[in-house]
LODO-60046 format. One line per 5 residues: number of its first residue (from 1); for each residue x, y negated, z of C-alpha. Coordinates in nm, 2 decimals. Layout:
N
NUM	X/Y/Z  ...
//
This chain:
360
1	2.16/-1.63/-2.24  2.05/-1.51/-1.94  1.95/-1.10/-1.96  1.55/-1.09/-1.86  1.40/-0.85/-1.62
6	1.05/-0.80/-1.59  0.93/-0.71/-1.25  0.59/-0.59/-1.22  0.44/-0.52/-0.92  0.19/-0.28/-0.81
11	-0.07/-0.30/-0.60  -0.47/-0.20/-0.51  -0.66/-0.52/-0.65  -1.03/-0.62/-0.51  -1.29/-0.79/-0.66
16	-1.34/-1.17/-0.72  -1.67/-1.21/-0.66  -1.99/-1.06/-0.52  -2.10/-0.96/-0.86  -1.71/-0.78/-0.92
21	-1.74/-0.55/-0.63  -1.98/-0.28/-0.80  -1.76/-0.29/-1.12  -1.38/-0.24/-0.87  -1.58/0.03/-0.70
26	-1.69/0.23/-1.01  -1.32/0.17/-1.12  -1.21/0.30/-0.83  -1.43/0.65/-0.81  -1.39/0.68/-1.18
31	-1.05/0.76/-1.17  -0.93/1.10/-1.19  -0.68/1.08/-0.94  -0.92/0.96/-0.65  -1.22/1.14/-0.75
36	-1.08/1.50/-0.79  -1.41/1.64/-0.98  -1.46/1.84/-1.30  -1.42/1.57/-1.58  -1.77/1.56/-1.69
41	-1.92/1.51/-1.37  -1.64/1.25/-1.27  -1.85/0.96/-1.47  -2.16/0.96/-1.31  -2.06/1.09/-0.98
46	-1.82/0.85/-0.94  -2.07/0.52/-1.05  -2.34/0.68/-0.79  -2.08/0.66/-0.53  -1.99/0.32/-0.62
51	-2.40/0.26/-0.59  -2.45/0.36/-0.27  -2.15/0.23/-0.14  -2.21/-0.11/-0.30  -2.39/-0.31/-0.06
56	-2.19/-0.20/0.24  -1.86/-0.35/0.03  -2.04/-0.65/-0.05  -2.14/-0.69/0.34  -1.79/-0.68/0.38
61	-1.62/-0.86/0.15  -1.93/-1.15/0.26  -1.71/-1.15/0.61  -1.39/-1.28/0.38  -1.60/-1.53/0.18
66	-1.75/-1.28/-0.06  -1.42/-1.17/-0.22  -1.10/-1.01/-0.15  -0.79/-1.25/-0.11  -0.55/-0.93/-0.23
71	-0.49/-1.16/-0.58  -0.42/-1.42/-0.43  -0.19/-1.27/-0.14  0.05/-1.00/-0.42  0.08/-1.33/-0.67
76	0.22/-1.56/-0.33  0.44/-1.20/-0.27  0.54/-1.21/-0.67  0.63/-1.57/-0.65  0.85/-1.58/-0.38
81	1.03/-1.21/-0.44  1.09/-1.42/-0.81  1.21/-1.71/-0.62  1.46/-1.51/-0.40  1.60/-1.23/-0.63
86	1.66/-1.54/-0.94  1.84/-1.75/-0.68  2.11/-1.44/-0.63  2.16/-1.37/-0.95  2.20/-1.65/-1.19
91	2.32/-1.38/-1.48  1.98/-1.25/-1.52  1.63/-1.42/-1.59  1.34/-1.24/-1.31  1.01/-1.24/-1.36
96	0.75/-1.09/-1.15  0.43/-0.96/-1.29  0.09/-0.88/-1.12  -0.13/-0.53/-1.22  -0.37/-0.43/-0.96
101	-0.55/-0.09/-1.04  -0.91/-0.14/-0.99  -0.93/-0.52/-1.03  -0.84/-0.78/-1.25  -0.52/-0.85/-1.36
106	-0.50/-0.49/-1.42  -0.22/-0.27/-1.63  -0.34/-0.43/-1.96  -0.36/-0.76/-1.89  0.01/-0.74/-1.75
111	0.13/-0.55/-2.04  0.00/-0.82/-2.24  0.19/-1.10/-2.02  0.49/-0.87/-2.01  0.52/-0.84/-2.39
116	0.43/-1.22/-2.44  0.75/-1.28/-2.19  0.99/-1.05/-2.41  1.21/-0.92/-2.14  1.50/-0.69/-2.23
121	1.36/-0.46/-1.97  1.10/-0.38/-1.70  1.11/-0.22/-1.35  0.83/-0.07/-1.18  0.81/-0.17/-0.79
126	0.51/-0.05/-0.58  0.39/-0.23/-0.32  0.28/0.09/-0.12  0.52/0.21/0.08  0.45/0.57/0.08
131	0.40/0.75/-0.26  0.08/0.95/-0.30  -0.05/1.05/-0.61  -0.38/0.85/-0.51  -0.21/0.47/-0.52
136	0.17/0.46/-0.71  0.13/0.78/-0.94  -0.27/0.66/-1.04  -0.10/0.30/-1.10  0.16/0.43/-1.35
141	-0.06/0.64/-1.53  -0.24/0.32/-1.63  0.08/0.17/-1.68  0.19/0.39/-1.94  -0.15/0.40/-2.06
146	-0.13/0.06/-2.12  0.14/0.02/-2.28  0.10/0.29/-2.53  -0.24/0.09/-2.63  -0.02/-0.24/-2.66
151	0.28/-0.10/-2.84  0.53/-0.19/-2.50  0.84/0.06/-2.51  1.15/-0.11/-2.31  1.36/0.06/-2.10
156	1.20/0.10/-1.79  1.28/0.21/-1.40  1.05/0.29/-1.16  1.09/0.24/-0.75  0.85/0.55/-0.62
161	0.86/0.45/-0.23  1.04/0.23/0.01  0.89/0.41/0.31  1.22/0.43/0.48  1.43/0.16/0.38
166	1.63/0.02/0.63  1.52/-0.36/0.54  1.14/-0.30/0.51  1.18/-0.11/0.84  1.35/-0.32/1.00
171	1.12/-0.63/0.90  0.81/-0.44/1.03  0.99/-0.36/1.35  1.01/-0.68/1.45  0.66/-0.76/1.33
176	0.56/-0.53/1.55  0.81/-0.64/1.85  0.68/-1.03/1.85  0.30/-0.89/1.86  0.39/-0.62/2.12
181	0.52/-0.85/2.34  0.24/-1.13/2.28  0.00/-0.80/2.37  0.21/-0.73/2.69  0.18/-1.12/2.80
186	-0.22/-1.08/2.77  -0.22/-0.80/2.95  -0.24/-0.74/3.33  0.06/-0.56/3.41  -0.07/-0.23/3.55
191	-0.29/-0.20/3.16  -0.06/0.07/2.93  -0.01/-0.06/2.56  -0.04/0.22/2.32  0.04/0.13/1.93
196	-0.14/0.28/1.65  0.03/0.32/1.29  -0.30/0.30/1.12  -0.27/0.43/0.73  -0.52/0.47/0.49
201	-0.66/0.84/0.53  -0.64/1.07/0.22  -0.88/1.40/0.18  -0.65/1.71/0.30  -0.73/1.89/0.02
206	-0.50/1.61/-0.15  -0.22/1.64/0.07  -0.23/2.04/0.08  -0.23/2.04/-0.28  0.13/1.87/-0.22
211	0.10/1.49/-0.19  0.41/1.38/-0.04  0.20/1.06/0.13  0.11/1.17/0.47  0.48/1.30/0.53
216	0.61/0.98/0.45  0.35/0.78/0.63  0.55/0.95/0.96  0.89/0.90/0.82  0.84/0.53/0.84
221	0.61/0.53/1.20  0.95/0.72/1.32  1.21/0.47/1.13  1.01/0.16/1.30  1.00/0.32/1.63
226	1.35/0.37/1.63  1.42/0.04/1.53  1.22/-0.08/1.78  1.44/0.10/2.02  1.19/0.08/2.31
231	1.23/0.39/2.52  0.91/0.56/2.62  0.65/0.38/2.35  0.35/0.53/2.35  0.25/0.60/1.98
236	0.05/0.78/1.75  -0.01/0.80/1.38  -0.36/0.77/1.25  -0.56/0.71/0.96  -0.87/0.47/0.90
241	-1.12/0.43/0.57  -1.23/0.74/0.56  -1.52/0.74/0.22  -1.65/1.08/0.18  -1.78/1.41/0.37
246	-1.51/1.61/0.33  -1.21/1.68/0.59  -0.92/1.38/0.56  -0.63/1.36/0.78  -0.62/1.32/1.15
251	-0.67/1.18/1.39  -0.86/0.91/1.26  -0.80/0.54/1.38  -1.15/0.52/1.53  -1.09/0.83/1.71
256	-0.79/0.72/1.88  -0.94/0.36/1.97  -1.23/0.58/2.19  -0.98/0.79/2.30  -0.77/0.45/2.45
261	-1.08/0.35/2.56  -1.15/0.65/2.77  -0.79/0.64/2.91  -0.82/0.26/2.96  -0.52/0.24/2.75
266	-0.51/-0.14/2.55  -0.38/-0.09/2.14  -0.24/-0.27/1.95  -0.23/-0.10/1.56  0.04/-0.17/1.33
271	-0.14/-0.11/0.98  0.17/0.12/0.84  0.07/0.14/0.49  -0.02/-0.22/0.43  0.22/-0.49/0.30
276	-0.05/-0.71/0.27  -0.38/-0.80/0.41  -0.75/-0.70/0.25  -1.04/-0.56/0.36  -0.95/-0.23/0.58
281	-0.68/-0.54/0.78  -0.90/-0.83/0.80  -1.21/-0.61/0.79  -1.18/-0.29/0.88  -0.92/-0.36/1.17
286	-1.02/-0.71/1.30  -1.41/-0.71/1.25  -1.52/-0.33/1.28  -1.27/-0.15/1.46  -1.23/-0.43/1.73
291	-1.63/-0.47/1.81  -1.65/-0.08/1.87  -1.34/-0.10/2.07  -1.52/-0.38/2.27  -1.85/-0.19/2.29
296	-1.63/0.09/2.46  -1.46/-0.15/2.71  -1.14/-0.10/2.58  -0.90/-0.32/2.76  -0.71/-0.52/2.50
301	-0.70/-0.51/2.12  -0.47/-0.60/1.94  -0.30/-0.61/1.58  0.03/-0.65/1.38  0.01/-0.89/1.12
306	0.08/-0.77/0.75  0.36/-0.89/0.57  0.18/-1.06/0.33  0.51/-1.34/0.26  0.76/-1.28/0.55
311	1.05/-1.42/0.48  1.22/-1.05/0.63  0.98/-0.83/0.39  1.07/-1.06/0.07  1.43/-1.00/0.11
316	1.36/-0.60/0.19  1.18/-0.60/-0.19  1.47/-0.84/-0.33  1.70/-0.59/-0.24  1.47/-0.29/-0.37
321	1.44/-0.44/-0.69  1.81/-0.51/-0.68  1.87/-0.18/-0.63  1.64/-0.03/-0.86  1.76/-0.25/-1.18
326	2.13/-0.11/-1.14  2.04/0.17/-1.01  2.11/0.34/-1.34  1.77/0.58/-1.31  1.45/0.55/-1.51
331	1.31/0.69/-1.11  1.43/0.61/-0.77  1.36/0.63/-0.42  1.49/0.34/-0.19  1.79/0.59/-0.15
336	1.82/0.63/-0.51  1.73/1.04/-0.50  1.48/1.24/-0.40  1.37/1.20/-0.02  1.04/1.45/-0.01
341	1.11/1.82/0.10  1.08/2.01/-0.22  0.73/2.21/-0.04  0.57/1.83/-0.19  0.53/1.89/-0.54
346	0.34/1.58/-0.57  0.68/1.36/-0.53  0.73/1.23/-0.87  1.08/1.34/-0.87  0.92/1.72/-0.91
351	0.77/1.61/-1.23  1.01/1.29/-1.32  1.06/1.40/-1.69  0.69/1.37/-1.78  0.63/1.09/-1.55
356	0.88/0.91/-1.72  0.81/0.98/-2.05  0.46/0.79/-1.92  0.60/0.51/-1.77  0.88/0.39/-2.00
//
């Protein structure tokens, strides 16, 4: 009999429904490791933010039909990463499992299908590609959490990033090749191309208290260019969503759009830290970001699809999985050890006995 390995992926979630997003956005700025707050004040600051932020979101999510197609998107990803790793290896039984953090299915209900499925083991695969304490570290807290409340122990290993690995880079490279050269045959030929590697933008405060997220959110903008191999390319790094008054990293994606604009410089942004497409891609990026591009006369925008089921990116995460399952560790990288610089004590690896402990 077949040996069964439960693969459960993580990833953001978004809400179903008009009426769901109040609910994902209290979820959301209710957790501890977004909303960095005294723990008394965290409950009620964190459901007024998700008030007044409410009718923006719904405005937003109205553009995508009132809901987030996230769901829908990570269970086509599940599917087909099932389909590809069970046609390798016909000695073991895969299953992949969906738990979204702030929206439904969340950690419990995939415990729950998990332990209905009786594997002989689980593994842990992100589907961010930088760690940060913020997305992959929140998402196996509720993990373990939920698996404590359900009575799941099985041995367990966990994937922390794949910002580097050589097949997701080299899959986003040429993502980002076909749409650069669609861009370039737009464009008159004396207008420059500038890409953008857009990430979601963190508070500072959260990488200065030694996130490891925006350090590897450059590793992998320098692996792509260099797979790319395109001598000269005019690039920067920047970061878009920001959701509060405080400082978050620079420059910000808006910032850099008025700053092509001014330069009369076209872009085309490459959304680094997204495998799949939601509301700060088909949103954020296409809606709002491209109308005050226009407004500025930029002269071309343009964008790098996601991922979302590339044929290339589902045999990057086949072999991640791969390698995670005999990897022999209950925490990897996509190297198998460490990558951060030790100065980022937020790398799970600085704290792997108690995040493990969590986790399995």
């Amino acid at each position: 009999m077949a040996r069964r390995v439960a693969v459960v992926l993580f990833n953001l979630g978004g809400p179903d429904a008009p009426s769901s997003v109040r609910p994902f956005l209290v979820n959301l700025f209710t957790d501890p490791a977004i909303l960095r707050v005294p723990r008394f004040i965290r409950p009620w600051l964190g459901r007024l933010i998700a008030w007044r932020r409410t009718p923006t979101a719904q405005e937003n999510y109205a553009v995508m039909g009132g809901r987030s197609p996230l769901r829908e998107l990570t269970e086509a990803q599940a599917r087909s990463l099932e389909g590809v790793l069970n046609e390798r290896e016909p000695g073991l039984d895969y299953k992949c499992f969906v738990a979204m953090r702030y929206w439904h299915p969340m950690s419990p209900e995939a415990v729950q299908a998990v332990k209905a499925w009786n594997p002989s083991e689980i593994l842990l695969i992100p589907l961010y590609p930088q760690f940060s304490t913020t997305s992959t570290g929140s998402s196996i807290t509720a993990w373990a959490d939920a698996c404590k409340a359900a009575g799941l122990s099985l041995p367990t290993s966990t994937l922390c990033c794949f910002h580097s690995d050589p097949g997701f880079v080299t899959a986003t490279a040429r993502l980002v090749a076909e749409a650069y050269a669609k861009a370039r045959a737009e464009l008159p030929g004396h207008v420059p191309l500038r890409v953008l590697f857009s990430a979601h933008g963190l508070p500072e405060t959260i990488i200065k208290s030694g996130d490891p997220y925006q350090w590897q959110v450059e590793q992998s903008t320098a692996s792509v260019v260099d797979a790319l191999n395109m001598r000269g390319l005019d690039h920067v790094v920047c970061y878009q969503s920001r959701v509060t008054p405080q400082k978050w990293l620079g420059p910000s994606t808006e910032a850099e759009i008025a700053r092509a604009a001014r330069e009369k410089v076209a872009v085309l942004i490459c959304p680094i830290a997204f495998v799949s497409d939601h509301s700060e891609t088909l949103v954020e990026l296409d809606v709002e970001y491209r109308h005050g591009a226009d407004k500025l006369g930029i002269p071309g925008y343009f964008r790098v699809p996601a991922q979302n089921i590339d044929a290339a990116f589902i045999t990057a995460m086949a072999d991640l999985v791969q390698r995670t399952e005999g990897s022999a560790r209950t925490l990897c990288s996509f190297a198998g050890a460490r990558q951060c610089p030790r100065a980022h004590t937020g790398c799970p690896h600085t704290h792997s006995t108690s995040l493990l402990a969590k986790a399995a």
